[in-house]
Structures are given as structure tokens and as C-alpha cells.
C-alpha positions, 0 to 999 in steps of 0.5 A: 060313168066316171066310176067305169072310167077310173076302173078301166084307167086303174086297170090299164096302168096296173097292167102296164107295171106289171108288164115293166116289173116282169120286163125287168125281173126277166132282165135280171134273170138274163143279167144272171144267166150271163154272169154265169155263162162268163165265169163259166168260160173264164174257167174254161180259159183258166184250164186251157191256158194250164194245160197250155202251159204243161204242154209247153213245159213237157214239150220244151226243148230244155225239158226233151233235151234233159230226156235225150241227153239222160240216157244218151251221149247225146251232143249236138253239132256246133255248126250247122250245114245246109247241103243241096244234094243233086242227082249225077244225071242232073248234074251231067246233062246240058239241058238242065242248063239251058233251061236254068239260062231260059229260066234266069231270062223270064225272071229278068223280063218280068222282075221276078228277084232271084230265088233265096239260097242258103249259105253254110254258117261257119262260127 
């Protein structure tokens, strides 16, 4: 009796390292899987991020200006405009005023700021 029970405590103890030893060695595995996966990807990060950079070098400024201005006689302006251009129609009719006036009124009722407007820069 002693014998079976011995055999039966063996056994169950064997079983439950072997089941610990395939636990970790499957750990150790994934462990590997994982590192691969990762320098897989910081590959991956390491071409986008070169593709990234010749895309920005090709389509810099400095880069498409040097194309525009080798065949051309290409100058850009040294002062910029910004121009609101309105139609005669618009510009003529009084209705277009009164509801500008209606307009500025709901603005101040409800707090509403006024709308950005853009100014000429002179340098």
C-alpha cells in the first residue's frame, strides 16, 4: 500500500514539472516571437522614417525653389497682398447692407467677436 502510494505521489508531482517545464519553454518561445516581431517593426519604423526624410528633402522648399528658379527667371514678390474682390452687384445693392447691419446686431446680442479680417503687410 505504501508502494502504490508513492507511485501515484511520483507520478503526480512528475506530471506537474513536466507541465511547469513545457509552461516555460512555451514562455520562452513567445519571448522570441516577440523579439522578433519588435525588430521587425523598428525596421519598418527605420524605412518609414528614411522615406519620410527624402520625401521631405524632395519636396522642401529650398529643394523646388533650386527647380523653379534653374529654368526660369523665377522671383518671388517682396510684399504680399491679400485682396477681398466683391462682385459690382454686391457691392451696389442696399440690401446687402442691411443685412450686414442685421448681422453685426445678432453678433453683439449673443457676444459673438467680430470676424478676423485680413490687413495688407507693408515691409
Amino acid at each position: 500500500m505504501k508502494l502504490c502510494r508513492f507511485l501515484v505521489f511520483a507520478s503526480v508531482l512528475t506530471s506537474i514539472a513536466l507541465a511547469y517545464v513545457w509552461q516555460q519553454s512555451e514562455v520562452i518561445g513567445l519571448a522570441y516571437e516577440g523579439q522578433a516581431k519588435t525588430a521587425a517593426f523598428q525596421d519598418l519604423l527605420d524605412k518609414n522614417s528614411q522615406l519620410r526624410y527624402s520625401l521631405k528633402q524632395s519636396t522642401s522648399l529650398v529643394h523646388l525653389a533650386g527647380r523653379v528658379t534653374d529654368n526660369n527667371d523665377f522671383q518671388m514678390p517682396k510684399n504680399y497682398y491679400l485682396v477681398k474682390l466683391t462682385s459690382p452687384k454686391q457691392r451696389a445693392t442696399p440690401e446687402s447692407n442691411r443685412v450686414s447691419k442685421t448681422l453685426r446686431l445678432v453678433y453683439r446680442l449673443f457676444g459673438v467677436q467680430r470676424e478676423a479680417e485680413a490687413k495688407t503687410l507693408n515691409r
